[in-house]
N, C-alpha and C positions, 0 to 999 in steps of 0.2 A: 504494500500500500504506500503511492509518495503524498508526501508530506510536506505543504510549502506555506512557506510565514515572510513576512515583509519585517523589513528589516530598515535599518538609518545608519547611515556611516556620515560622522560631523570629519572633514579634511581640515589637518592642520592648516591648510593654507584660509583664512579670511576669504579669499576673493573666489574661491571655489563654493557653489551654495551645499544645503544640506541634500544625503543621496537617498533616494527611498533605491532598495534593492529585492528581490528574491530571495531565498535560499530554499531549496528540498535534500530530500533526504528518503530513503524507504527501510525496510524492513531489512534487506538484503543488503545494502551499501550506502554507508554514513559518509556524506562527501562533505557534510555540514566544517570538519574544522579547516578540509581543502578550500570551501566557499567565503570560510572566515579569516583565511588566508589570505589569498585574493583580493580579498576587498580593504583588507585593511594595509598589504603592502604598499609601499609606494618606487619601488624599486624592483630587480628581479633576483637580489638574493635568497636564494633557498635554503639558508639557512637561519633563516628570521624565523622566529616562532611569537608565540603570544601567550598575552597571560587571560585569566578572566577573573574581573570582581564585579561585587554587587555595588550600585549604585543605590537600589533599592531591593531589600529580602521580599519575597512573596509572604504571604499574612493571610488569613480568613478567604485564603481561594481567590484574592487577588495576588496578579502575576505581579514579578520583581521586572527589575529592570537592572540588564548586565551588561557590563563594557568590559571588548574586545580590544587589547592592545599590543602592539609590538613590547617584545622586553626589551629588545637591544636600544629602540630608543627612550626606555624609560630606566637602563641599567646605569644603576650608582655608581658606578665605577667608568662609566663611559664620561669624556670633558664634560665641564660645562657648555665650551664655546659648539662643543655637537649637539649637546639637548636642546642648549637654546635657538637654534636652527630650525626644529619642529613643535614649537609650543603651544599644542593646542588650546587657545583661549577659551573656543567655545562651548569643549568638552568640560574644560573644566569651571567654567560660570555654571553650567550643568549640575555640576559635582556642589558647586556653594550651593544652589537653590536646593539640593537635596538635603543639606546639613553638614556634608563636608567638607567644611570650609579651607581644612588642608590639604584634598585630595590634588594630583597635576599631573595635568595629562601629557603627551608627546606624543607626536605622529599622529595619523590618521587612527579613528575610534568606532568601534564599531557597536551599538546598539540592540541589543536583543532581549524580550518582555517574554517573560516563559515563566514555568512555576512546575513539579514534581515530572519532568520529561514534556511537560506540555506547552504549545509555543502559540503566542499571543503577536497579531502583525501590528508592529508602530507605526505609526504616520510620522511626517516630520512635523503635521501642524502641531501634536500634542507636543512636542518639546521645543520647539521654535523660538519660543517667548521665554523660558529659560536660559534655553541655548544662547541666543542669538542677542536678546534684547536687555532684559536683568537678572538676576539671581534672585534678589526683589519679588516676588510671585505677585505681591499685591496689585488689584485694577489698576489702581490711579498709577502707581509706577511702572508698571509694563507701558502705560498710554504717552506720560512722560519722559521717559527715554526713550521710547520711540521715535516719537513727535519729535526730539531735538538732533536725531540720527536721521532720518528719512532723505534729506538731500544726500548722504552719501551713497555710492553705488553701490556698497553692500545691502546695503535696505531699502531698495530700489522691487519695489512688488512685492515686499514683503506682507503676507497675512497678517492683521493686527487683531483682528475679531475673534480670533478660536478662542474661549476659555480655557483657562489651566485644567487641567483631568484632575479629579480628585486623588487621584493614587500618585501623583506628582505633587499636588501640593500638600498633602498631611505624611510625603517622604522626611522630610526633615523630623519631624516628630517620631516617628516608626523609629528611624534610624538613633536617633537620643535612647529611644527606650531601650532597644535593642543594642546600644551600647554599655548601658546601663546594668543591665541583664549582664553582659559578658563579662563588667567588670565585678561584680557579684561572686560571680565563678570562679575566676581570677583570685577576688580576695580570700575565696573560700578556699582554694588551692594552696594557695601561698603561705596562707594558715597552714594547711593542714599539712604542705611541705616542710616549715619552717618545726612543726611540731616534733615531725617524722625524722627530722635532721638535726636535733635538738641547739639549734642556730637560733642566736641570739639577736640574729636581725630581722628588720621587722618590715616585710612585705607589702609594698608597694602596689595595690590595686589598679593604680594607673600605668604603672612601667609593662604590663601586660595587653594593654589596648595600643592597636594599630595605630601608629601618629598619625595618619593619613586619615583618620576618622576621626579623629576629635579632633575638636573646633579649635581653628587658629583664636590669635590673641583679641580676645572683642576689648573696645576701649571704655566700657564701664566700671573698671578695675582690676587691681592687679591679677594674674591669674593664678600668681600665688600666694601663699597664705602670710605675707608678710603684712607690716602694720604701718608703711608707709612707703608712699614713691619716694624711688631715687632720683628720677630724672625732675630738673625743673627748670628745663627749657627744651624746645621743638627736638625729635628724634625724627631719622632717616627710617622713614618705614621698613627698608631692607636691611641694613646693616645695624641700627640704631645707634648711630654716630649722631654727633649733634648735628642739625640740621636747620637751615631757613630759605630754603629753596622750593616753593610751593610747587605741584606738579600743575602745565601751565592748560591741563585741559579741565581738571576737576577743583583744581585748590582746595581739595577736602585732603594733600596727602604729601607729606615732606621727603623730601630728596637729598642725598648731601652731594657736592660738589662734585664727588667721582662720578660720571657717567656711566660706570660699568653696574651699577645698583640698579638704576633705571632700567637695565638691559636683564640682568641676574635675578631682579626682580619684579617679570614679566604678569606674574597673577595680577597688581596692581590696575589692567587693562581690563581683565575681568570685571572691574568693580566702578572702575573710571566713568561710564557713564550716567550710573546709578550714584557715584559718590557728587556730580555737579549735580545733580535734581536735590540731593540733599542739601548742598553746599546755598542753592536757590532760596532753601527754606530759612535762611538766617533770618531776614527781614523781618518771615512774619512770626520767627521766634520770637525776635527783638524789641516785639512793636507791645509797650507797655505804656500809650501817651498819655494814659489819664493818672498818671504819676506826677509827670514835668520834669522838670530838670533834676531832680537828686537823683531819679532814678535810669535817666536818658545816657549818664558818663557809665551807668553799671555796666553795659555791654558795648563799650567803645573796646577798639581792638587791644588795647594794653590790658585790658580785664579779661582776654580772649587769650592772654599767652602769660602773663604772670599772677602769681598772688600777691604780690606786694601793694598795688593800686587798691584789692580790696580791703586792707589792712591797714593801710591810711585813708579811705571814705571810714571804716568802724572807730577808727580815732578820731575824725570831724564829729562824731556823735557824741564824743565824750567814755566812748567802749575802749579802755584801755585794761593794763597787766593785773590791774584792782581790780576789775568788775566781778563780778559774783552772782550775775544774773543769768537770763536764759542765753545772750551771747555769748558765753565763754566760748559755746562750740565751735561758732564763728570764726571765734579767733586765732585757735588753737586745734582745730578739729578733734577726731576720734582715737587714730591710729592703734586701733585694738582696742581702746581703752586704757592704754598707757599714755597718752597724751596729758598735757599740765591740765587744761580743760575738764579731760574725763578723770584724771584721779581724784576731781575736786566733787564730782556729781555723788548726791547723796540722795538715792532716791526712798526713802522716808520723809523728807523732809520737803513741807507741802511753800509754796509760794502763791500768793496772787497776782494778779496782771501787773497790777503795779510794782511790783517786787520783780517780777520776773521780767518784763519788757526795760525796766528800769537801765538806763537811765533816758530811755523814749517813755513822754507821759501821754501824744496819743494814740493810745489804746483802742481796743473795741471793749464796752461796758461788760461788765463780767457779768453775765444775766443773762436769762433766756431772750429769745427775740419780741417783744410782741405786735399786736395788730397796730400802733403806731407807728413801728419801724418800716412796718411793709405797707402802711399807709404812705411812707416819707414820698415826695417826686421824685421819680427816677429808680427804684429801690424793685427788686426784681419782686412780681405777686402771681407770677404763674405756678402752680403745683402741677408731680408728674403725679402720678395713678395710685402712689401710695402718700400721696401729702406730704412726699419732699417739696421745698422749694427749689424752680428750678434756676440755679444760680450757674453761671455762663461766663464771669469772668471778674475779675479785679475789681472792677469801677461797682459793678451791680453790687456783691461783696463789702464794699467799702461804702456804698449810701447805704444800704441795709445795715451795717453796726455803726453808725453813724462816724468813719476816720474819715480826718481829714486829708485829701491826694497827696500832702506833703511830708504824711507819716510814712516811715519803712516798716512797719511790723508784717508786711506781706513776706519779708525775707523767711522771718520764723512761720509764720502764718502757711504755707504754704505745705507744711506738714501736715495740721487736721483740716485743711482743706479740702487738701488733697485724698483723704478718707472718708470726709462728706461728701467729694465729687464721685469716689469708686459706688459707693452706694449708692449716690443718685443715678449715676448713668448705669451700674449693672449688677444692681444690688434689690428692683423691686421684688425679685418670686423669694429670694430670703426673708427681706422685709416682711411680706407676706405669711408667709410660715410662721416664722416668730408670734408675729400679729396671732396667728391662728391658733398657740401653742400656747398663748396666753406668759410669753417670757420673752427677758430680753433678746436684741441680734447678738447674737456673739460674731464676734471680729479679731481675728489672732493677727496679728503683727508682726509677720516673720523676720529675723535677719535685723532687729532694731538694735540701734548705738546711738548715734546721739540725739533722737527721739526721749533716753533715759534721762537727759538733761533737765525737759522740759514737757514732763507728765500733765503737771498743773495743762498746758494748754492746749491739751486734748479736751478739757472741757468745750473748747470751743466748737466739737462735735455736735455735744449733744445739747449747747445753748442752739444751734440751727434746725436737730430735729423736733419732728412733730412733738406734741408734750405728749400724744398715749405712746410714744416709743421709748422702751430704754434700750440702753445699748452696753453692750459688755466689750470692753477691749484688752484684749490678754497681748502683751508683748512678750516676746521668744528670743531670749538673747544668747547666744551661742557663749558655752563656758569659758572661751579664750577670750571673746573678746568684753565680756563686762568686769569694770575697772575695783579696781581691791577695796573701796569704799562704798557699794553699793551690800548690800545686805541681803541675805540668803538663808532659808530655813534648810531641815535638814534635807528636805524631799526638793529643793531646789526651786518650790512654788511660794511664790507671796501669797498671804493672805487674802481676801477680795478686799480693793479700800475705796470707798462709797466717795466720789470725788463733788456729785453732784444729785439730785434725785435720782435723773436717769440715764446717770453713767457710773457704772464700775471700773477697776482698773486691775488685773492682776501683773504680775513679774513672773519670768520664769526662764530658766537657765538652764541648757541643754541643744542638741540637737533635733529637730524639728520632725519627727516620723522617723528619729531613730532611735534616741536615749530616750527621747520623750515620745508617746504614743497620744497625739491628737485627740482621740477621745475620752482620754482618760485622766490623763497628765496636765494639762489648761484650761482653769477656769473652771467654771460648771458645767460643762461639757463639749460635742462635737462641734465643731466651729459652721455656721452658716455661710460664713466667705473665711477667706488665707487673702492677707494684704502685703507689700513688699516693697518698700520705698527705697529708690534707687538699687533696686537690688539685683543688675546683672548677673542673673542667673549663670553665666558661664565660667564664674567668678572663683567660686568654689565649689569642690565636690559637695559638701555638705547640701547643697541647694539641690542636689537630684532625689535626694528624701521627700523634698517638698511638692517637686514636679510628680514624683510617683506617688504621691498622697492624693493628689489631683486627678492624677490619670485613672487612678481606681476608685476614686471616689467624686464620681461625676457629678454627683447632686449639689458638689460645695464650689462654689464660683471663687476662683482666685485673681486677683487685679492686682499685678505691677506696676511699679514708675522706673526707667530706666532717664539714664544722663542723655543719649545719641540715638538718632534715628537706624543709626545700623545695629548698634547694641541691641536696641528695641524691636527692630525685627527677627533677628535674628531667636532671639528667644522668646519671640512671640509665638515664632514659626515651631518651639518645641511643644505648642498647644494643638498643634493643626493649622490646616488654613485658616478655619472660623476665625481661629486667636489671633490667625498671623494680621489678616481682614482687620481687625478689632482696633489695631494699633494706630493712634492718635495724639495730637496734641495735646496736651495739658492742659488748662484755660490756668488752673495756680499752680503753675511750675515756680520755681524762685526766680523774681525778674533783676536775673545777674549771671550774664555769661560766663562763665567756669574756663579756667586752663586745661587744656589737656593737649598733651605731649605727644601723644604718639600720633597724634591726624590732626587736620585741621579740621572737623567738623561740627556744627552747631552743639555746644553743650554746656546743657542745663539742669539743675538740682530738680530730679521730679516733674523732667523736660516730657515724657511722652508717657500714654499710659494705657496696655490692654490687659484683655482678660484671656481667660482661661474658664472653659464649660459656664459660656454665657447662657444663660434662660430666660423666656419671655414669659410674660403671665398668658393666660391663654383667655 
């Protein structure tokens, strides 16, 4: 019986388009690896062979998706100056949109959708827009980089209508979990090697996964477990030399002076026209006018490359080495929790607005809102479906607590806003339930530092909601990083402490769905959303506790804030598409552009924010 399946071969060369092909095969004569030979050579050496990896594993009777490659030109040992000769860009923009951000390709690549012997035909329109156009999956930016590509010849008749396939875009997620899984295995081996060898070293979970499959370095934080950057100024995205040489097609990406980096590191091209659509977005990052002027120099370019600039505006406030208030963090940041800042945080110990915003006296009123405030002009009075207010931005914000434009408490402010925003925008079927259950929302606060600083003003949650709502918010601070002055019972849970009617506050110390067990261990119970402020999930391993608490337990909606639009999608993308979809602006991110050294890209305190197993009421 023959057997014939369509197949896609992406050609090193750019200017060559994508290939739809044949291959058969029968019962009697498998010509299949002669056909994948063939097609993927570009020469007539017969001594080329190939290798094959999954791009995407098959899953629930959906087919994977596997690349066909020469090894001689992907072999380690072969120059540089030969690989970089055939670098296939578009296979491997392919490989980012799937989750593997450090996959690379060379030479011609050959494409094939199959699953337990059985072979599924690709078209080239379902990978096209991966391929060709962003790694990015999301509408608006497949349409965006498009649209600023189309005059060239390469995208010259290019399809822009086909939908992404749903088994390409909830790949990046597949592949997370599934790497996930491996390292599990991995750690459980390693254990149980180091046991069997009675070795005294101690087994690394990650040194057993493919590099090639986990995620190069995203710029939300370090990727490893340290307690502060080293770098603090621009780094060469390839070499990480210091760097000021922007790349002059995307300026989202530093170069140092050698030429040969631009050349050695070619992935960069990959990302180049997805990194200018981001680079686009600074503007309307920026654009914070109903501020004026204190807050218009926050995001001028010297706030965009050092810290110094914002450390002399907290000195024009009168925020200096004294203060003792809720800016210390400000000034001094986190850094584990060893920081001058955080050794000083004593979280027993309660403050008021006044005390805490001090030495800023305007405030918003420490009090609930009432029908006056939302009486005021201009002051936002639309409710969504469960009686949130629906608040849209800074200014609405600021007439609804009555500040005046000229106060900064949006810097701090931006923190429980930013949790009254997760809940309005995709927090009503929790709400509801709660409602229904006759108890508070619970809201757990994964991954929080210097949130500990400034407890007291997370009252400002629940002064915005409804009054029949109360709300429980458990913060989860990882054992390393909370600072030797903060206080711990012996099970590692605070007490619940009643901050307002209808808000509680617990503390807890541990790892997030692993030392700690979510239902059990936080609060009064299972959480109705998992919250995560700036919390680049690529960050730390610890954080895949969090993602696999999610993934199995689909009924709890989890809502992140990340610093960068690539950051952001990128682990949006380990939600599925829906998630990837999800990823948006902030309306209270902090209006104060951030340094960050490894790229030049817009970045903001609690800059973007999606979800994870979003729900609609019905």
């Amino acid at each position: 019986m023959m057997t014939t399946t369509t197949v896609v071969v992406i050609p090193f060369r750019e200017s060559e388009p994508l290939q739809t092909h044949s291959v058969s095969w029968n019962d009697k004569v498998d010509t299949f690896p002669t056909d994948v030979k063939n097609l993927i050579d570009d020469d007539d050496d017969d001594q080329q062979d190939y290798l094959e990896t999954p791009l995407i594993r098959p899953r629930d009777g959906i087919a994977g998706l596997y690349a066909y490659f020469n090894t001689t030109t992907t072999d380690h040992r072969g120059s540089l100056q030969e690989r970089s000769k055939n670098e296939n860009i578009r296979a491997t923009r392919l490989a980012m949109a799937c989750g593997l951000l450090s996959r690379r390709f060379y030479g011609n690549v050959l494409l094939v959708r199959g699953f337990g012997g059985r072979w599924e035909d690709l078209s080239v329109d379902s990978i096209q827009g991966a391929a060709c156009i962003s790694p990015d999956l999301r509408e608006c930016i497949q349409k965006d980089v498009a649209a600023s590509q189309t005059t060239t010849e390469e995208w010259s008749g290019m399809k822009l209508t086909t939908p992404i396939p749903t088994w390409l875009g909830d790949a990046a997620q597949n592949n997370y979990h599934d790497n996930a899984a491996l390292a599990l295995v991995a750690k459980a081996m390693d254990a149980g090697w180091n046991e069997d060898s009675d070795s005294d070293e101690e087994g690394s979970s990650s040194s057993s996964m493919d590099a090639n499959d986990t995620p190069a370095t995203l710029p939300s934080a370090a990727n490893q477990p340290s307690t502060e950057f080293v770098a603090k100024s621009p780094l060469c995205l390839h070499c990480r030399s210091s760097a000021s040489t922007l790349c002059p097609d995307c300026e989202g990406a530093y170069f140092c002076s050698d030429k040969s980096c631009r050349t050695t590191g070619w992935s960069h091209s990959c990302l180049c026209p997805t990194w200018k659509v981001y680079t686009s977005h600074r503007t309307d990052l920026s654009s914070f006018s109903f501020f004026g002027e204190w807050q218009t120099k926050l995001t001028d370019r010297e706030f965009q490359t050092q810290e110094e600039p914002y450390a002399r505006f907290l000195q024009s406030l009168g925020i200096d080495d004294e203060c003792t208030s809720w800016w210390t963090t400000e000034t001094y940041g986190w850094a584990g929790g060893q920081s001058r800042s955080a050794k000083k945080v004593d979280t027993s110990v309660r403050k008021s607005y006044l005390e805490g915003f001090s030495p800023i006296v305007d405030t918003p009123p420490e009090r609930r809102i009432t029908v006056e405030d939302i009486d005021r002009p201009g002051s936002a009075k639309q409710k969504n479906s469960v009686g949130m207010i629906e608040l849209s931005s800074w200014m609405e914000y600021y007439i609804l607590r009555g500040i005046p434009p000229s106060s900064p408490v949006s810097i701090l402010c931006t923190f429980p806003l930013t949790v009254y925003y997760s809940i309005l925008r995709f927090g009503e079927v929790p709400v509801t339930v709660a409602r229904m259950l006759k108890r508070p929302l619970r809201v757990h606060v994964v991954g929080a530092e210097k949130e500990l600083n400034f407890l007291d003003l997370f009252k400002e949650v629940s002064f915005l909601l409804p009054v029949d709502l109360a709300l429980e918010l458990v913060f989860v601070v990882r054992q390393d990083m909370l600072p030797p002055s903060c206080h711990k019972t012996e099970n590692g849970t605070s007490a619940g402490l009643e901050l307002t009617a209808g808000l509680s506050i617990y503390l807890v110390d541990g790892t997030y769905g692993d030392s700690l067990d979510p239902r059990f261990d936080c609060g009064s119970g299972p959480p109705d959303m998992v919250l995560a402020l700036n919390a680049g999930l690529y960050a730390y391993e610890s954080w895949r506790s969090v993602v696999s608490y999610l993934y199995e337990n689909s009924g709890v909606v989890g809502v992140f804030s990340d610093y960068n639009e690539y950051s952001g999608v990128n682990c949006a993308a380990m939600g599925g598409a829906k998630s990837r979809e999800s990823l948006m602006i902030n309306p209270f991110r902090q209006p104060l552009a951030m340094p960050v050294y490894s790229m030049n890209l817009p970045q903001f305190s609690n800059g973007f924010l999606y979800a994870f197993n979003q729900q609609e009421l019905e």
